[in-house]
N, C-alpha and C positions, 0 to 999 in steps of 0.2 A: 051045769053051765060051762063051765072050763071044756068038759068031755066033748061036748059040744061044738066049741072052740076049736079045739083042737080035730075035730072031724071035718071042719068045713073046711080048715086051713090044709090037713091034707088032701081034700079034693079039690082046691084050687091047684096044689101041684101038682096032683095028677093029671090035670087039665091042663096047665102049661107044659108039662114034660111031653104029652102027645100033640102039642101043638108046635113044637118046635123042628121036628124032624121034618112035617108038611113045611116050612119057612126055608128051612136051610136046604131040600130038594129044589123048591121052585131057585135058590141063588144056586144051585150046581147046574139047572139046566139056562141057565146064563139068564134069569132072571128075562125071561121070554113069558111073562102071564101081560103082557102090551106093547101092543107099537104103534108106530105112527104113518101117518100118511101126513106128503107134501107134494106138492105139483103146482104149475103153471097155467093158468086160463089163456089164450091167446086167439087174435080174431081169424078172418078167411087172410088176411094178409101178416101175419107169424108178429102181427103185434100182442103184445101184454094188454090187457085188457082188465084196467083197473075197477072198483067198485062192481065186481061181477058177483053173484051168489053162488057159491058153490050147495047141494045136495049133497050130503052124507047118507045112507038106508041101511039101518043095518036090517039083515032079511031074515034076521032069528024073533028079534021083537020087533021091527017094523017102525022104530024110530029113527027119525028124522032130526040130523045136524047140520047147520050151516053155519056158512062163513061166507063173509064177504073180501073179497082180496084183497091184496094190497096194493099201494100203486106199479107194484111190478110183474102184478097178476099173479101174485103167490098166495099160495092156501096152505092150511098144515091143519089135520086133525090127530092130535094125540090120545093116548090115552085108549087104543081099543082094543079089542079081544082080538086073541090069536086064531081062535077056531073060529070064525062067525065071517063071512061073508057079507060083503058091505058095497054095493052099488054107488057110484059116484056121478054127477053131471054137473055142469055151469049153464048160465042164464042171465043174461042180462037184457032188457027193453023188446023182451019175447022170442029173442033168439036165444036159440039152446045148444048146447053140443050134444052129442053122443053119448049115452052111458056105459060106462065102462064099472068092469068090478073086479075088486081086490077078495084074494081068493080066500078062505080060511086055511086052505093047503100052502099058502105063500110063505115061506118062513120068514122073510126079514123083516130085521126089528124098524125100519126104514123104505118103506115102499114109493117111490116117486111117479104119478102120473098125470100124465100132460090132457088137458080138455081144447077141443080146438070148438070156437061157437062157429057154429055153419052158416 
């Protein structure tokens, strides 16, 4: 039993010992495994455009995020893949804007873009 013990306990260090070098690369490449996207909704007349629905798409799994603005027609989606290509539009009372996309080649951890509804 003890033998036992003590075999499992060193295979849990072995597992954390190869688990730590993957941690400490992803914090030397500046801790870039997410960023975010923020932007403005605004209408044919460069107003802000509150309670608007933004579309998120990411086009690797094909899921679908929204947000609704804020009263100053701002959005922010955190939190996404660095490599993954992700298509964006706004909508609100069946007008839409343009879709625009955030590239997976884009590096910044801070991506800002503006949706104008037509």
């Amino acid at each position: 039993m003890k033998r036992l013990l003590a075999m499992a306990a060193l295979a849990l260090v072995c597992v954390a010992a190869f688990a730590v070098p993957e941690t400490t690369e992803m914090m030397q490449r500046g801790g870039q495994e997410s960023r975010t996207l923020v932007g403005h909704v605004y209408d044919r007349q460069e107003a802000p455009v509150a309670k608007a629905i933004v579309y998120l798409k990411n086009t690797k799994t094909l899921v679908i995020k929204t947000y609704i603005t804020d009263t100053d027609g701002s959005y922010r989606f955190p939190a996404l893949a660095t490599n993954v290509d992700y298509e964006v539009y706004a909508e609100k009372q069946g007008v839409r804007s343009d879709t625009k996309t955030l590239s997976g080649f884009d590096s910044r951890k801070q991506a800002n873009i503006t949706l104008k509804l037509k």
